[in-house]
Backbone as a ProteinNet text record, in pm:
[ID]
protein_1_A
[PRIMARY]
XXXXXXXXXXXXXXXXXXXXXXXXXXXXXXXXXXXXXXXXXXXXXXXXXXXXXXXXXXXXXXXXXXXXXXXXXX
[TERTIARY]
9608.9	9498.2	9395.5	9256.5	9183.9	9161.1	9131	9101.7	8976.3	8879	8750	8823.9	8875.9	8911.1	9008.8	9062.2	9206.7	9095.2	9005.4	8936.4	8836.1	8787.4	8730.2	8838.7	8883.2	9033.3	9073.1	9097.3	9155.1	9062	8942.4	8865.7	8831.1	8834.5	8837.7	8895.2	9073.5	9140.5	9220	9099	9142.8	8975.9	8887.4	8818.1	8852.4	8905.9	8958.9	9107.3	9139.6	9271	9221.4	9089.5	9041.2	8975.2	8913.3	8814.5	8909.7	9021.7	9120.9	9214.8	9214.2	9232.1	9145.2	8986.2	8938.4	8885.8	8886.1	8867.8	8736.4	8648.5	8533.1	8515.2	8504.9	8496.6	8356.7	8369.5	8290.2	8332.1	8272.3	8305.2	8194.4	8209.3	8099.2	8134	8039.3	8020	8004.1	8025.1	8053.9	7819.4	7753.8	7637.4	7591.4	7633.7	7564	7546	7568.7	7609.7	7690.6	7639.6	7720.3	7733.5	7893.1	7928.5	7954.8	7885.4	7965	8039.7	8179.4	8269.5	8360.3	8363.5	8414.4	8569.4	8620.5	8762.7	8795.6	8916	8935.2	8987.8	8909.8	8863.5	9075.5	9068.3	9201.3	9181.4	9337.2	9345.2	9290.7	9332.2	9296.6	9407.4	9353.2	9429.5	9494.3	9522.5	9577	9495.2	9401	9257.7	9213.4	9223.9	9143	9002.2	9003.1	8875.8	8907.2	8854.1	8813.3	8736.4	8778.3	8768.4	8705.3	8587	8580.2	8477.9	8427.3	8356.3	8297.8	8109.2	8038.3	7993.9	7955.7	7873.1	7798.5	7735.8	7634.4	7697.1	7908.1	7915.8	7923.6	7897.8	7871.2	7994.1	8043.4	8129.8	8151.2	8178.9	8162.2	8311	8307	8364.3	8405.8	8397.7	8373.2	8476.3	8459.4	8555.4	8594.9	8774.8	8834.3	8715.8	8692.4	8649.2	8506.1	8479.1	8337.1	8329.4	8470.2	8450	8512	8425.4	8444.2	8510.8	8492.6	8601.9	8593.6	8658.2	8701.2	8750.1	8691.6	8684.3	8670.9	8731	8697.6	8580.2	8492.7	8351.2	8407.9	8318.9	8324.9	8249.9
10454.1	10448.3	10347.2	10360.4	10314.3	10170.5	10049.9	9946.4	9975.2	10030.2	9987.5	10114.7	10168.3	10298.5	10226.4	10079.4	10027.8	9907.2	9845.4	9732.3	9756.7	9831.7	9817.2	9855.9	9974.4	9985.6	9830	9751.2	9630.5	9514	9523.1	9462.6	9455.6	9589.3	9594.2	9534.9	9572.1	9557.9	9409.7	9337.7	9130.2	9133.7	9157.8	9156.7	9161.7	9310.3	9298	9223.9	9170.1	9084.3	8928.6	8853.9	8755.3	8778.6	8880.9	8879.1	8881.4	8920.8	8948.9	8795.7	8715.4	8601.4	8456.3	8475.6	8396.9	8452.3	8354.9	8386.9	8294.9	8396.1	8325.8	8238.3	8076.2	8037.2	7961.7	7935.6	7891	7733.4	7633.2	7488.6	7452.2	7443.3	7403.8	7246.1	7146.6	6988	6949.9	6872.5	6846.2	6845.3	6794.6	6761.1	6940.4	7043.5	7150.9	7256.6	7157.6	7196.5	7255.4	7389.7	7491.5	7461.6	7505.7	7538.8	7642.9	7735.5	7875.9	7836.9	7843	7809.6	7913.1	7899.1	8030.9	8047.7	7934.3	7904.4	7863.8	7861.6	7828.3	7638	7571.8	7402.6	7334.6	7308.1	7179.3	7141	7136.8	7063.3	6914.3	6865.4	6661.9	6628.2	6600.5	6481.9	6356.6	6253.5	6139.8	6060	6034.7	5947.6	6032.4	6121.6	6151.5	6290	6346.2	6384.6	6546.4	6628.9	6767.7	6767.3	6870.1	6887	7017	7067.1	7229.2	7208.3	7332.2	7359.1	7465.3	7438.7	7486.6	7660.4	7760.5	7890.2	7818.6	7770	7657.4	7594.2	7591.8	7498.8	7345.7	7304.7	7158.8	7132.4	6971	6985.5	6881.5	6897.1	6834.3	6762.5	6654.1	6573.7	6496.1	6563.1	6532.1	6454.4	6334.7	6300.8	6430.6	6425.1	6532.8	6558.8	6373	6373.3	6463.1	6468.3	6560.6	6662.6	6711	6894.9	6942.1	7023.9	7125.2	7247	7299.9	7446	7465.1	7545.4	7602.9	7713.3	7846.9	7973.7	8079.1	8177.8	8259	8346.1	8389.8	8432.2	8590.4	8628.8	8766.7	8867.3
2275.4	2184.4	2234	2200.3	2229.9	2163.6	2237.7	2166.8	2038.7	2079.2	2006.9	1881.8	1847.3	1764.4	1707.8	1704.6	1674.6	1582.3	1674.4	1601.8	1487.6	1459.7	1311	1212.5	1219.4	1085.3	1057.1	1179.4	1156.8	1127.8	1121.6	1091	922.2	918.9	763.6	693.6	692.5	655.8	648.7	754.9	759.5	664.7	678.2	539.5	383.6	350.8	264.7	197.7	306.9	302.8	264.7	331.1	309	158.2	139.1	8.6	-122.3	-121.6	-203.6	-228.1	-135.9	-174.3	-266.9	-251.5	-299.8	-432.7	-548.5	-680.9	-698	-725.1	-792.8	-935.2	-931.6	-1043.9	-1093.9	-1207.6	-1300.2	-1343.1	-1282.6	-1343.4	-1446.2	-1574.1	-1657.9	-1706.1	-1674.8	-1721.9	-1833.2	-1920.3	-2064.2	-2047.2	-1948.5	-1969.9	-1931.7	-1966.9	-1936.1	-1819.6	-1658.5	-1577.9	-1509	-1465.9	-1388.7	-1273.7	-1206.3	-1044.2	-1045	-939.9	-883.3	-809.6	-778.6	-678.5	-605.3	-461.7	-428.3	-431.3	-478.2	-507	-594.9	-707.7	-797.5	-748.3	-835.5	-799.1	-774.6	-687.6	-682.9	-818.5	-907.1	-1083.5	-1008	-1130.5	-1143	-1052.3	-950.1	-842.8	-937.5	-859.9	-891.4	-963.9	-854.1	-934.2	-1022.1	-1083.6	-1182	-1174.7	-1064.3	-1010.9	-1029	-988.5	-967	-816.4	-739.2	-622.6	-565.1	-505.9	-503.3	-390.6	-347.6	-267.5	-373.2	-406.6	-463.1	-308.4	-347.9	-305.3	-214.3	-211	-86.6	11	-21	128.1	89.8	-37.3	-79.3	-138.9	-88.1	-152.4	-296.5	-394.8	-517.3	-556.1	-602.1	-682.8	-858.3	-943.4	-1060.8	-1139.5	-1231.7	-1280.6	-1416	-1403.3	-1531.7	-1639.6	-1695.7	-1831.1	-1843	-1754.9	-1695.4	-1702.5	-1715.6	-1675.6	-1807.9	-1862.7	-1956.6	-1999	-1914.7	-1884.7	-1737.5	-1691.1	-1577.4	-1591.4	-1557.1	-1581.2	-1465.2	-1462.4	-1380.4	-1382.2	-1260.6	-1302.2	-1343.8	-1430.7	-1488.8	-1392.2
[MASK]
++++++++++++++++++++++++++++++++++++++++++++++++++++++++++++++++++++++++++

């Protein structure tokens, strides 16, 4: 069989294998503020914090008492 006739089927299929792992969430701040996050956020560490990587690549830090809900995006 041909390589190039073997590599997209398999290309797909590590696409849909990656996309099927990350859960889009919603971090909302007691002050109003939304995160789109492309992962559901690390719970409260030790110190106290919330941990995520915001849709932009940025990465955010919030104390618990800060965060409001944590939701999955609809």
């Amino acid at each position: 069989m041909n390589i190039k006739t073997l590599g997209l089927p398999l290309a797909v299929a590590a696409f849909l294998a990656l996309g099927g792992c990350s859960t889009p969430t919603v971090v909302t701040l007691q002050n109003g503020t939304q995160y789109l996050t492309k992962d559901m956020p690390k719970t409260k560490n030790k110190d106290g914090f919330y941990e995520f990587e915001d849709i932009s690549g940025t990465k955010v830090k919030v104390r618990s008492d800060e965060v409001a809900t944590v939701r999955k995006e609809d």
